[in-house]
Each structure stands twice: as structure tokens, then as C-alpha cells.
MMTF fields as JSON, N, C-alpha, C and O atoms, coordinates in Angstrom:
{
  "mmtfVersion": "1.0.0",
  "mmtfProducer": "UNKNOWN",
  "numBonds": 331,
  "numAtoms": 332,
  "numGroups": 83,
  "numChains": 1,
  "numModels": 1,
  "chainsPerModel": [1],
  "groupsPerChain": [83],
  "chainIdList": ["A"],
  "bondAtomList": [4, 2, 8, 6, 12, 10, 16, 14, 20, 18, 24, 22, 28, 26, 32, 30, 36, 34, 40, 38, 44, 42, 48, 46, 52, 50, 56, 54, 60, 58, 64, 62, 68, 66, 72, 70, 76, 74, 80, 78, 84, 82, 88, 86, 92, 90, 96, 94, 100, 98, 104, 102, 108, 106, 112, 110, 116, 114, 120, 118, 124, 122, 128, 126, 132, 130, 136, 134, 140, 138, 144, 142, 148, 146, 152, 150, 156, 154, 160, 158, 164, 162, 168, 166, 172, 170, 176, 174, 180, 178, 184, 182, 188, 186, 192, 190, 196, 194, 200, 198, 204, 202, 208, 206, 212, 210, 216, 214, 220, 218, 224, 222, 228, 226, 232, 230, 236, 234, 240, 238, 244, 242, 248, 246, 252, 250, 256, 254, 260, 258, 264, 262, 268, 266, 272, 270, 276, 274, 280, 278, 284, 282, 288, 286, 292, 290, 296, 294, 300, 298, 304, 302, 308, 306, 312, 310, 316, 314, 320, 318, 324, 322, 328, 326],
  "bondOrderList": [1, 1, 1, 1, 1, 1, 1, 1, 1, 1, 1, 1, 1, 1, 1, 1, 1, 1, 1, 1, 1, 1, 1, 1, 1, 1, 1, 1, 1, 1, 1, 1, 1, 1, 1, 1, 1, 1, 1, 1, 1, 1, 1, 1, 1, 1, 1, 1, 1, 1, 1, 1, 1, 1, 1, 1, 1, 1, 1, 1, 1, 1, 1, 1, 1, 1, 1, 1, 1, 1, 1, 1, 1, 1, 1, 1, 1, 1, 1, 1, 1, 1],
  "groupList": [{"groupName": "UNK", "atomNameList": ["N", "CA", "C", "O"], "elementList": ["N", "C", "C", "O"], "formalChargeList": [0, 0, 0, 0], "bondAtomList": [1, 0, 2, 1, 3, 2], "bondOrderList": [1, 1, 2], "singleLetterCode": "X", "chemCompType": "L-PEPTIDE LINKING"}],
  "groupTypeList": [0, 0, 0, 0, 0, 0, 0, 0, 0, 0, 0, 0, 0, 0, 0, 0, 0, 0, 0, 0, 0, 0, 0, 0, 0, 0, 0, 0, 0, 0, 0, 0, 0, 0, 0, 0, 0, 0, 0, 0, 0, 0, 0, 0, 0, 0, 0, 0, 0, 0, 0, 0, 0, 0, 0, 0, 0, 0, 0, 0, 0, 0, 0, 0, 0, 0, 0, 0, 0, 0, 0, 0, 0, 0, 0, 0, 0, 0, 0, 0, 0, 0, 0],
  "groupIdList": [1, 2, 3, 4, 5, 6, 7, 8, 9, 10, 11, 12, 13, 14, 15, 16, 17, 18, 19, 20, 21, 22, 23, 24, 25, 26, 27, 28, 29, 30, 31, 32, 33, 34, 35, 36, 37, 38, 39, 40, 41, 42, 43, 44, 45, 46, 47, 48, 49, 50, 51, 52, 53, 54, 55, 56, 57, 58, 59, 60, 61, 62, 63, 64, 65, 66, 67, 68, 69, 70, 71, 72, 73, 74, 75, 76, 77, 78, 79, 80, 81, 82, 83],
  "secStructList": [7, 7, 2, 2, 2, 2, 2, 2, 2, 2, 2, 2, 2, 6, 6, 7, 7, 2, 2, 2, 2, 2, 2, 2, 6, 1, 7, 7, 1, 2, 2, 2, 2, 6, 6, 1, 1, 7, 1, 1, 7, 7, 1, 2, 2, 2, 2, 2, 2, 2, 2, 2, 2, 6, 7, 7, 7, 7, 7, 7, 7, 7, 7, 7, 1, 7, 7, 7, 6, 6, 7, 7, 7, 7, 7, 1, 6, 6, 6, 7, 1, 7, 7],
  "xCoordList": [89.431, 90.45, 91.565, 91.347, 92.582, 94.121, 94.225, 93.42, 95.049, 95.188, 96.051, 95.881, 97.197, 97.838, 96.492, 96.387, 95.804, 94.524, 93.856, 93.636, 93.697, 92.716, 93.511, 92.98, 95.075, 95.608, 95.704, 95.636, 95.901, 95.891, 94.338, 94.334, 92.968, 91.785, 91.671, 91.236, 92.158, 92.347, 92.508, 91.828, 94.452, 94.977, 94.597, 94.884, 93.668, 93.106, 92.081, 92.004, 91.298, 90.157, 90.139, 89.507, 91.654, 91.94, 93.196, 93.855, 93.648, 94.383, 95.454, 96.096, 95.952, 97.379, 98.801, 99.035, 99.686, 100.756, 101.655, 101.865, 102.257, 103.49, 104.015, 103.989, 104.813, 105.713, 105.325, 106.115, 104.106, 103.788, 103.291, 103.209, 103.101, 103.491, 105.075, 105.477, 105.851, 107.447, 107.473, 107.076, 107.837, 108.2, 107.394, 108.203, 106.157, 105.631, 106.495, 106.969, 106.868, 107.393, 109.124, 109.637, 109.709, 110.927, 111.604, 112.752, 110.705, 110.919, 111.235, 111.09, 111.73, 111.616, 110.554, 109.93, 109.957, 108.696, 108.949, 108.168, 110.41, 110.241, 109.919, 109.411, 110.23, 110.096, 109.215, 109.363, 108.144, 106.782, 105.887, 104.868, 106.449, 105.757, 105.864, 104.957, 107.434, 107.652, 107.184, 107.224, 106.746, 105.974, 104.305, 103.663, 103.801, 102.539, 102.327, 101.305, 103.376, 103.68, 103.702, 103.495, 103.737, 103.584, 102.25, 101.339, 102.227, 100.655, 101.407, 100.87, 102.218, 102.667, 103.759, 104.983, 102.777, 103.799, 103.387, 102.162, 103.862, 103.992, 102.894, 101.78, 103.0, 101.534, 102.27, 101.53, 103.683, 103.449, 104.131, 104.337, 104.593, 104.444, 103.353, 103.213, 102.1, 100.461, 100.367, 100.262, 100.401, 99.825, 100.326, 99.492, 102.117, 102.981, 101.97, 101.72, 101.669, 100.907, 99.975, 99.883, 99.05, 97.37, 97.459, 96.485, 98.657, 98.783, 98.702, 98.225, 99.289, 99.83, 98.412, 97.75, 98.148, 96.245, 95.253, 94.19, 95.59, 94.246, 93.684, 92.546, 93.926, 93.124, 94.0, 95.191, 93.095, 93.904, 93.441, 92.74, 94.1, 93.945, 93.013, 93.359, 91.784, 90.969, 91.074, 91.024, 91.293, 91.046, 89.705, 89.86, 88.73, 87.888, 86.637, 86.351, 85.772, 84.798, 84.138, 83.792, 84.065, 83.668, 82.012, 81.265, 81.483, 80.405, 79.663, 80.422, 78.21, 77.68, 76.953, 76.302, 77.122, 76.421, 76.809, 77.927, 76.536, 77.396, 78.335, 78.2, 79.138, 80.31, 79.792, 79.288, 80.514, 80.502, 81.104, 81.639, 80.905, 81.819, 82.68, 82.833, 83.554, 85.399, 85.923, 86.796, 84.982, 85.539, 85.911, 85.287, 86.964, 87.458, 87.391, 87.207, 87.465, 87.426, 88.332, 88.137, 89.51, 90.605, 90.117, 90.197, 89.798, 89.876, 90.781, 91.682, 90.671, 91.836, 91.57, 92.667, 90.991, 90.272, 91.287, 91.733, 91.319, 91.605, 93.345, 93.844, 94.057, 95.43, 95.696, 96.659, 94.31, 94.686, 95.856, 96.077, 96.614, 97.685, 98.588, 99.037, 99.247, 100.329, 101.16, 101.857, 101.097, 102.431, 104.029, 104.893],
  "yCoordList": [104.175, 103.354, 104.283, 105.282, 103.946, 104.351, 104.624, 104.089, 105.291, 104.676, 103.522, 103.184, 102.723, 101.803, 100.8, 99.94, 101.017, 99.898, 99.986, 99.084, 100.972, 101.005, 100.528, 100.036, 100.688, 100.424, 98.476, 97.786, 98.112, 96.695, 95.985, 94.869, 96.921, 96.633, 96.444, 95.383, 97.761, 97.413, 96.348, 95.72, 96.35, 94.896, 93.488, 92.932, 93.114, 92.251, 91.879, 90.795, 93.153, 93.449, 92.532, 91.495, 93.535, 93.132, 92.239, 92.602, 91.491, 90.329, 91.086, 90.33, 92.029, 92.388, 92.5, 93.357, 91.445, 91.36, 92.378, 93.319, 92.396, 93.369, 93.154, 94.053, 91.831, 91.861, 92.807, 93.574, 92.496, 92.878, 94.977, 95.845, 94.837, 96.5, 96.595, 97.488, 96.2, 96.446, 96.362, 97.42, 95.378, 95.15, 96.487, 97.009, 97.04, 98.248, 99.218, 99.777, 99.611, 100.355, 100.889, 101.986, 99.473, 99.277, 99.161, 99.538, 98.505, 98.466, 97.279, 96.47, 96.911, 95.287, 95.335, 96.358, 93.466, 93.475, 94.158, 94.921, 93.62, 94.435, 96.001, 96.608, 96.679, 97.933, 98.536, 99.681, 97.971, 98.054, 97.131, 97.582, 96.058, 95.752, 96.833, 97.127, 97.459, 98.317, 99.533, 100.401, 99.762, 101.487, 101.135, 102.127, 100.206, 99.557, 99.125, 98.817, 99.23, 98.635, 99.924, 99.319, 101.019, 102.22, 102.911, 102.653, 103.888, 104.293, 106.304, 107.385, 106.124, 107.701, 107.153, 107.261, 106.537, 106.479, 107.652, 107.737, 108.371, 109.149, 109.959, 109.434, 110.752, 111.182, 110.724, 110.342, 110.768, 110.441, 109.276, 108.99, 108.336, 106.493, 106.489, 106.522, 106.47, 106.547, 106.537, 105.502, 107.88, 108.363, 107.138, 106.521, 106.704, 105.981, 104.304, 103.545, 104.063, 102.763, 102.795, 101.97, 103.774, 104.133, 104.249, 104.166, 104.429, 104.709, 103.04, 102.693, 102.583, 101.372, 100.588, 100.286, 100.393, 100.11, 100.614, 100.033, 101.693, 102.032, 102.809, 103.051, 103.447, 104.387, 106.058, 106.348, 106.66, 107.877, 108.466, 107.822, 110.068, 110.601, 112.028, 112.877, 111.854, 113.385, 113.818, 113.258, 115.367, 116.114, 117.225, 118.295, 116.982, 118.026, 118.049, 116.951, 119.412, 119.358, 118.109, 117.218, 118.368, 117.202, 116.868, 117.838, 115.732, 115.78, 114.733, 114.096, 114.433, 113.29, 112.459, 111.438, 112.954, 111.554, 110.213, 110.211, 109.272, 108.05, 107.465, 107.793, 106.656, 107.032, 105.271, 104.246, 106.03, 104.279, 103.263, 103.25, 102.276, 100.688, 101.265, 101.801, 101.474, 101.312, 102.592, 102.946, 103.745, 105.259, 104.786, 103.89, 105.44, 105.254, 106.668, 107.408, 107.297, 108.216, 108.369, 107.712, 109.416, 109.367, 110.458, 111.686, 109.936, 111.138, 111.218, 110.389, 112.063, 112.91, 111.729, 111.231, 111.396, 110.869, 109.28, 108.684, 109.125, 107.579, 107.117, 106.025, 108.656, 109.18, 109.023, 108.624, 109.554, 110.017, 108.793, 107.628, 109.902, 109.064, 108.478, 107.531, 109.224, 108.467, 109.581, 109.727, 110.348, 111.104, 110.843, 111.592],
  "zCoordList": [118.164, 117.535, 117.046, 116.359, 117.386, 117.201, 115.353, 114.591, 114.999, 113.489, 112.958, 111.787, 113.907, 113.816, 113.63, 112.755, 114.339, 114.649, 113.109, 112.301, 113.054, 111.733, 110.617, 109.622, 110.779, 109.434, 109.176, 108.159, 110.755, 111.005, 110.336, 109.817, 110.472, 110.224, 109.053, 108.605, 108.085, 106.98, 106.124, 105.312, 106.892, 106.625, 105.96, 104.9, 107.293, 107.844, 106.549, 105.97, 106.269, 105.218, 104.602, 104.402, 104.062, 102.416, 102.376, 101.402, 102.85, 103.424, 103.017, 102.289, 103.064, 103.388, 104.245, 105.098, 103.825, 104.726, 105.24, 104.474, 106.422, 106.425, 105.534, 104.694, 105.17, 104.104, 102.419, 101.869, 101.978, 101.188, 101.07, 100.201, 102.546, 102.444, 102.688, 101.943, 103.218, 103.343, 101.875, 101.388, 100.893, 99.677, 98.744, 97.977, 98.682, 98.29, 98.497, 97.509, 99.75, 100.126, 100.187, 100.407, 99.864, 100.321, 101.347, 101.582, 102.107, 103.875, 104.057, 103.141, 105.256, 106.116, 106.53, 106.812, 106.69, 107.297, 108.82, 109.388, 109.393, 111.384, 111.212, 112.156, 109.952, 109.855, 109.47, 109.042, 109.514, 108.861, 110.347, 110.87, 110.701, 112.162, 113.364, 114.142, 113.333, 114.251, 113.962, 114.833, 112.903, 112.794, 113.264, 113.61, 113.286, 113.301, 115.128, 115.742, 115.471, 116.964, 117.317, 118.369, 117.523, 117.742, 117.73, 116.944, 118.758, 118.689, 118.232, 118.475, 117.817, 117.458, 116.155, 116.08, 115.205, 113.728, 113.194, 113.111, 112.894, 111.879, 110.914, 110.897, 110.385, 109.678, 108.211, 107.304, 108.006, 106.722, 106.075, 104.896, 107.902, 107.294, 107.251, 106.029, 107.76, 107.899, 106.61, 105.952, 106.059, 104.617, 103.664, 103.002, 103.596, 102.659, 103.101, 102.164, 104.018, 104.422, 103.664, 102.754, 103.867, 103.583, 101.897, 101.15, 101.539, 100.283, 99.204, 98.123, 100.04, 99.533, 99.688, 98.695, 100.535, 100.704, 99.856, 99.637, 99.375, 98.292, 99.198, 98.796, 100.442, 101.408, 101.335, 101.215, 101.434, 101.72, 103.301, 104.081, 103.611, 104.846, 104.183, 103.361, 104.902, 104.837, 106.087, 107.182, 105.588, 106.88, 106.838, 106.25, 107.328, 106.998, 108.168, 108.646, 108.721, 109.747, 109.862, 109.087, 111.291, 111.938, 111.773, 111.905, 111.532, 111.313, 112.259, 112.988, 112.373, 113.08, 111.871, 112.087, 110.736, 110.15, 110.119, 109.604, 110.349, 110.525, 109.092, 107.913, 109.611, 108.528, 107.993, 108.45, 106.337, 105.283, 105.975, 107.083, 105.018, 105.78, 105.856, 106.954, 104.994, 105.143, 105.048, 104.255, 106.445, 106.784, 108.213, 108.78, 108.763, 109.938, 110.421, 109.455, 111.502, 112.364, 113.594, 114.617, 113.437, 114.334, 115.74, 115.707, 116.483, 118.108, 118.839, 118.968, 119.313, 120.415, 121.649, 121.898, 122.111, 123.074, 123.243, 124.223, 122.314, 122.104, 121.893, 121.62, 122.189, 122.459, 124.031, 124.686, 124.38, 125.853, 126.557, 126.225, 127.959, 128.037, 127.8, 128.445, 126.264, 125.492, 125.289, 124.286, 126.204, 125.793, 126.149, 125.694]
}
């Protein structure tokens, strides 16, 4: 899963609108649909999104223990072809 995807999952969760992240943020909802419509937004609209959600971004070794409910996991893999 993409992180646009995960941020949409989120969303979804916790019933959060574009509008209501645009208005957080000071954005338009198209400007907050169109960073979300993208599979290369940004690391730090991501972060300003994730922020507004109550989620943050870890970066740290990779592990196999299986992850909590509401941990997401970004791969290289799942890029492929989008350059």
C-alpha cells in the first residue's frame, strides 16, 4: 500500500474529510484531493496530513514482527513503475 492509500485508510477510520484536513491546514479541499491523487506527494504534505490525523512518520530498522492495528508499512516494491 502506497502512502496516499494509507492516508485515505486512515481517513476513512476516523471519518475524516478532505475538507476538514484542507481547513486544518489552510488548504482547498481540490488541494488536499490533488496531493492525495498522487502517488509521489511529498514527505512533508504526508507528514502536515499525518499530522492533522493524530499519526506521525517513523523511520527506523526493518523488522518482521507483525505490526499493530493502526501501523502501516511503506515498501519500495509498491512504487515500482512510477517513475
Amino acid at each position: 500500500m502506497i502512502h496516499t492509500e494509507i492516508i485515505k485508510a486512515i481517513m476513512r477510520k476516523k471519518r475524516v474529510t478532505q475538507t476538514e484536513i484542507a481547513y486544518a491546514l489552510g488548504f482547498t479541499s481540490s488541494t488536499v484531493s490533488l496531493r492525495l491523487s498522487r502517488k509521489r506527494c511529498s514527505i512533508m504534505n504526508t507528514v502536515d496530513i499525518l499530522d492533522v490525523l493524530g499519526y506521525e512518520m517513523v523511520i527506523r530498522p526493518a523488522k518482521k514482527e507483525p505490526l499493530a492495528e493502526n501501523e502501516y508499512v511503506l515498501h519500495s516494491r509498491d512504487y515500482e513503475g512510477e517513475d
